[in-house]
C-alpha positions in Angstrom: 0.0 0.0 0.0 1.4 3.9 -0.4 0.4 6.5 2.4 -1.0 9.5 1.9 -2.1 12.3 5.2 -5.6 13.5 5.4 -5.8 16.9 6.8 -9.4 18.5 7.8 -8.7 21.1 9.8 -11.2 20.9 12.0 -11.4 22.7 15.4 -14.3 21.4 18.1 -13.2 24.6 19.8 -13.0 26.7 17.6 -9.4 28.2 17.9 -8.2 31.3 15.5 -7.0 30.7 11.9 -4.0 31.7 13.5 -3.0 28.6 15.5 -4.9 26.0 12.9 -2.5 26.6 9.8 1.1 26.5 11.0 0.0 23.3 12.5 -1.4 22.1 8.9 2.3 22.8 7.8 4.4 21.0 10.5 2.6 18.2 10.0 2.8 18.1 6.1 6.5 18.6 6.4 6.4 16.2 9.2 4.8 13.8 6.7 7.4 14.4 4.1 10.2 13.4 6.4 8.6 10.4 7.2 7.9 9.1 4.1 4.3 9.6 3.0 3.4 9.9 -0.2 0.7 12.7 -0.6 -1.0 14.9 1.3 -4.4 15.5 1.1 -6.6 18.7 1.7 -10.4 18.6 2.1 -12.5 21.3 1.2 -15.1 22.6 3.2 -16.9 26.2 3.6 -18.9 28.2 6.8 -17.9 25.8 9.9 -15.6 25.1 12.7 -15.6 21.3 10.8 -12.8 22.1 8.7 -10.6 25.5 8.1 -9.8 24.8 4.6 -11.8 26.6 2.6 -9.4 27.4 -0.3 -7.5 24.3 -0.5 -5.3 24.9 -3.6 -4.3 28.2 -1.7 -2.7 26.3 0.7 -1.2 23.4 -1.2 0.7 26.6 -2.9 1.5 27.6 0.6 2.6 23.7 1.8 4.2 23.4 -2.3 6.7 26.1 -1.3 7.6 24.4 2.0 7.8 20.7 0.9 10.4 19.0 -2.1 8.7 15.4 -2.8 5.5 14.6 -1.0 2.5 14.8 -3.4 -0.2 17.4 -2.8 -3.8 16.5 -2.8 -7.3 17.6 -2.9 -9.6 15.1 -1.1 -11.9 17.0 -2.6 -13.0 19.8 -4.6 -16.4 20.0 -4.6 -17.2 20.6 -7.8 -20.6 21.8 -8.1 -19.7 24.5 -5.8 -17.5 25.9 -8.4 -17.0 27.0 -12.3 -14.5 23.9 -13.8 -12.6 26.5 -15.3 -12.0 28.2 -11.9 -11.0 25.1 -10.7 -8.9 23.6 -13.9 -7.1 27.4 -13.7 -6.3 26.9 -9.7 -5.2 23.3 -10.3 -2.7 23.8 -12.9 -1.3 26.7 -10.9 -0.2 24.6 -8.1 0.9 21.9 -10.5 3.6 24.3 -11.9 4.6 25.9 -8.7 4.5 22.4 -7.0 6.6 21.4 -10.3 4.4 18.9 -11.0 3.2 16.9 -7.8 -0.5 17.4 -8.0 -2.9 14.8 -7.3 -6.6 16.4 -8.3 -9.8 14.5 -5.8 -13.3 15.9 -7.2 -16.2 15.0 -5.8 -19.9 16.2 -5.4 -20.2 17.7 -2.1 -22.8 16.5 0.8 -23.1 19.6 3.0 -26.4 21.5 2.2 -25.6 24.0 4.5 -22.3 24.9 2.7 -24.9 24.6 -0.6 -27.5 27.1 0.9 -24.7 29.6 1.4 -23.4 29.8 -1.9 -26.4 30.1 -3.5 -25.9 26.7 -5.4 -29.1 24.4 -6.6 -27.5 20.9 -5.3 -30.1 19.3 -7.4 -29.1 20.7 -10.4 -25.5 20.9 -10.4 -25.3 17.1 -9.3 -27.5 16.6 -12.8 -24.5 17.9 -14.1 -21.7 16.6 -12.2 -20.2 14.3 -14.5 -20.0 17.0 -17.3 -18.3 19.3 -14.8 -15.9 16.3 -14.0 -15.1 16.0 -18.1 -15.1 19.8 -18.4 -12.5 19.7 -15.8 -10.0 17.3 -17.0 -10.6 18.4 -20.7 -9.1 22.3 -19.3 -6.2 20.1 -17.9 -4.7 18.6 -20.8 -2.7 21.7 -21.7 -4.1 22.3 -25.1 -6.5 23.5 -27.3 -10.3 22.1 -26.4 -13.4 23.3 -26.9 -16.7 21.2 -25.1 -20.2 20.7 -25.9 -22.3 19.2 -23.1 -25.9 19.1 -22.1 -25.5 22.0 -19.7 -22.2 23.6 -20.9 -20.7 24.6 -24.1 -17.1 26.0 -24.2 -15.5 27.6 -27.4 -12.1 27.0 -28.5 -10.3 27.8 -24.9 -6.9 27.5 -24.0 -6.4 27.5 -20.0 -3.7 29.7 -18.8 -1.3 28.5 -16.9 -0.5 25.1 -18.3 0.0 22.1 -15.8 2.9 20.4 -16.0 1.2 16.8 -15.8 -1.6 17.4 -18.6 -3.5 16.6 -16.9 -2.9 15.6 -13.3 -4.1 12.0 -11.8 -7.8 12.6 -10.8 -9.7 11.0 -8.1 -13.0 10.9 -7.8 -15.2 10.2 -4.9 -17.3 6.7 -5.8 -19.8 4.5 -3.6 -18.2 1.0 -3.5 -21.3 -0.6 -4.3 -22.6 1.4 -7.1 -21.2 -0.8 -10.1 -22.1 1.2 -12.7 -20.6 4.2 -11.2 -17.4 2.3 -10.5 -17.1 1.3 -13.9 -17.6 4.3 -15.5 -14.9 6.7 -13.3 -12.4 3.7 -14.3 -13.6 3.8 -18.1 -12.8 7.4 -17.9 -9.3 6.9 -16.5 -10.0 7.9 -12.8 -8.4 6.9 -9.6 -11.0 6.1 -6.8 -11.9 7.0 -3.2 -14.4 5.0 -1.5 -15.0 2.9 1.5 -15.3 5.4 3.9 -18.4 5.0 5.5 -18.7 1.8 5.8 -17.7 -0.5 8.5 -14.4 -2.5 7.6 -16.4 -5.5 7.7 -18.8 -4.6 5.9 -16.6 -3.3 2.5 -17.3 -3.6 -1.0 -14.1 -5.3 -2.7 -13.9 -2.6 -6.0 -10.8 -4.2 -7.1 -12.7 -7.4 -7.7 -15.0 -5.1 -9.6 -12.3 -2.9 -12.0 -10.6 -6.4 -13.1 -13.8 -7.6 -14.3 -13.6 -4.7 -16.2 -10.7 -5.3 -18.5 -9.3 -2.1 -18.3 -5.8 -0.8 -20.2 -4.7 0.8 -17.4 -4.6 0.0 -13.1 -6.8 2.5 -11.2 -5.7 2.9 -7.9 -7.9 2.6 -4.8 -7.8 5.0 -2.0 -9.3 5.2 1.4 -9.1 6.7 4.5 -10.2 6.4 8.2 -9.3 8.1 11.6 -5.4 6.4 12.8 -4.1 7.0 16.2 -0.9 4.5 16.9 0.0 4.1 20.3 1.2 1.4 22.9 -1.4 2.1 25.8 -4.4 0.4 25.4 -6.0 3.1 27.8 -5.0 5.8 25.6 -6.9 4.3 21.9 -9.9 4.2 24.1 -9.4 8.0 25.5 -8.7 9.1 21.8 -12.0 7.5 20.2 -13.7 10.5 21.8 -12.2 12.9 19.6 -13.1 11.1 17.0 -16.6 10.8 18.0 -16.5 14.3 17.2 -15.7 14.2 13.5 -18.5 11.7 13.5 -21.3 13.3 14.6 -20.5 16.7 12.4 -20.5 14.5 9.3 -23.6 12.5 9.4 -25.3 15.3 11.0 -24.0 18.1 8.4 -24.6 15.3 5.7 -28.6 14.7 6.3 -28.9 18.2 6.8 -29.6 17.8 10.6 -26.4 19.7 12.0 -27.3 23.0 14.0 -24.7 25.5 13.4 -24.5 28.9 15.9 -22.5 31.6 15.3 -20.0 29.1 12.9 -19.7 26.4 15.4 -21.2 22.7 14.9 -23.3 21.5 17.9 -22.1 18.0 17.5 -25.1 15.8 19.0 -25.3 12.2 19.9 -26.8 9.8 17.1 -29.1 7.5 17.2 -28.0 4.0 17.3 -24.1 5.6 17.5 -21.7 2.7 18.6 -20.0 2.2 21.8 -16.1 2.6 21.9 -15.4 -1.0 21.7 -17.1 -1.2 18.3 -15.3 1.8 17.0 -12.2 0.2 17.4 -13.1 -3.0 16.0 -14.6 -2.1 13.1 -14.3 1.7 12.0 -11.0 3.1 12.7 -7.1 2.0 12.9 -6.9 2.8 16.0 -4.4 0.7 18.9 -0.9 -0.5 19.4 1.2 -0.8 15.8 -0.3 -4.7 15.8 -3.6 -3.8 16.2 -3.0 -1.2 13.5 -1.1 -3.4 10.8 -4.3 -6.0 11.8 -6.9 -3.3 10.5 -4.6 -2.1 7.4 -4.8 -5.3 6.1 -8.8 -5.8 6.4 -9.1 -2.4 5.2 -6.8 -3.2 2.2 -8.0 -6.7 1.2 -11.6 -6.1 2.1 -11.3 -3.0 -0.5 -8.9 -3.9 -3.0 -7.1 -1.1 -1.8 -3.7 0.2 -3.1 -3.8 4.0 -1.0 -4.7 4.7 2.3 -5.0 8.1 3.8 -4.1 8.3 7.8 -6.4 11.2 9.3 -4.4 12.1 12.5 -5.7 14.9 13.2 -9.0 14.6 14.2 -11.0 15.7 17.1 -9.0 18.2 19.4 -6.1 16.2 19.7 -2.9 17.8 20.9 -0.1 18.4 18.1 2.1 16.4 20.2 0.2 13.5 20.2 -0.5 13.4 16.6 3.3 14.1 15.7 4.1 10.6 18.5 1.6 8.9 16.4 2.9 9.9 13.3 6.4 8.5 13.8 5.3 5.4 15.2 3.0 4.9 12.2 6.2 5.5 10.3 8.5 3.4 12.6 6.1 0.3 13.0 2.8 0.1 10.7 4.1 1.5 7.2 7.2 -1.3 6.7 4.7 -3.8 7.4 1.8 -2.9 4.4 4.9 -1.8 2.1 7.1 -4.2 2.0 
């Protein structure tokens, strides 16, 4: 498996800007040393749930502090946006990057983010798969014109040109939707999935793209919360903090969070599980073994090739995510990679 960072940004406090985004740096850098492969950078807009509203202004930012690791958007959601806009911001951090962009699109779950910028959710998810093609077409560095159901695009040429034409694009899939499987792989996409569900509960997409018969190897990429310790008395303190990135997402993705003054009032869910059954089946969570143990599920139950480690979840303390870090380096990576 490669290893890729997933940074939110998220703050169940809500602290200043200020302190949130050196802390995004030291750990990208952080993550360079160690040996990940990418970093990735959600996008989200209006709540304490994630800081990174303009996520290709601070891959530019992490591009000019970093030499090799990759730099990803996990994701753009793209009927928030004009495909230009995003095709343009894209190819500018591929060419100040020098070419280590890794392009995640998806179509965005959050109404409330939705409401704010006066987008019709219905009606650009109609569209989403143009706005994916539009996209991609703007990234190959050349001439193109388009002509879609919903968009029509002279003879444009986009301004700057990327320096991978275009860059590898993921895009967010539901493992058990064949059809949509098929056709991001058809199309030449690299897949995120399996995030939801429980790890013994996954959909094996691998299985699904070899039936397929494709010329080319899409990879599979997933991610879950990871916290690597040795006290068994500290996993079980941390699954608290991630309680709180749970609740915010289901709630803010059925449209049931209640949001005062910016800040999410994360509730309890119905039928939410207990601690024990977060760490058996949700998160990678534990002592290196325990860790290697759910890697493995994660990556044969999916067909997995990429896994994103979200360390930073919750409020936990920079410290702690740095001493996980390492030992994720130092223990659980030479085991999946070798």
């Amino acid at each position: 498996m490669q290893f890729g960072i997933f940074l939110l940004l998220q703050s169940p406090t809500a602290q200043p800007s200020s302190d949130i985004f050196p802390r995004a740096l030291e750990l990208a850098r952080e993550a360079e040393r160690l040996g990940f492969a990418t970093v990735w950078l959600a996008e989200h807009h209006f709540t304490n749930y994630s800081h990174i509203s303009q996520p290709f202004v601070l891959l530019a930012h992490l591009a000019a502090h970093t030499e090799r690791i990759r730099l990803g958007t996990a994701i753009v959601p793209l009927p928030l946006h004009d495909p230009l806009l995003v095709a343009e911001a894209a190819a500018t951090v591929d060419v100040l990057s020098h070419g280590r962009l890794e392009l995640g699109l998806g179509k965005g779950y959050q109404q409330y983010q939705f409401d704010r910028l006066s987008a019709s959710r219905t009606e650009q998810l109609a569209a989403y798969d143009e706005l994916v093609d539009l996209t991609v077409a703007a990234l190959r560095g050349e001439p193109f014109s388009f002509s879609g159901a919903t968009r029509q695009v002279p003879e444009t040429l986009l301004y700057p040109q990327p320096i991978q034409r275009p860059p590898p694009v993921w895009v967010v899939v539901n493992s058990t939707h064949h059809a949509a499987v098929a056709s991001a792989a058809q199309r030449g996409f690299n897949l995120f999935t399996g995030t939801l569900e429980p790890i013994s509960a996954l959909t094996n997409v691998r299985d699904q793209l070899d039936a397929l018969d494709l010329p080319h190897r899409p990879k599979i990429g997933t991610q879950r919360p990871v916290f690597v310790t040795r006290s068994e008395a500290e996993a079980r303190e941390v699954v608290e903090e991630v309680r709180w990135n749970a609740r915010v997402t289901v709630a803010m993705r059925h449209d049931l969070g209640h949001v005062a003054g910016g800040v999410v009032l994360p509730l309890a869910l119905p039928g939410e599980p207990d601690t024990g059954a977060i760490l058996d089946d949700r998160v990678v969570i534990g002592t290196p073994e325990r860790c290697i143990h759910q890697l493995r599920r994660i990556r044969d139950g999916l067909g997995a090739d990429a896994f994103n480690a979200s360390f930073w979840f919750g409020d936990l303390a920079q410290d702690r995510i740095l001493a996980s870090m390492q030992l994720f380096a130092d223990e659980v990576m030479p085991a999946l990679t070798s």
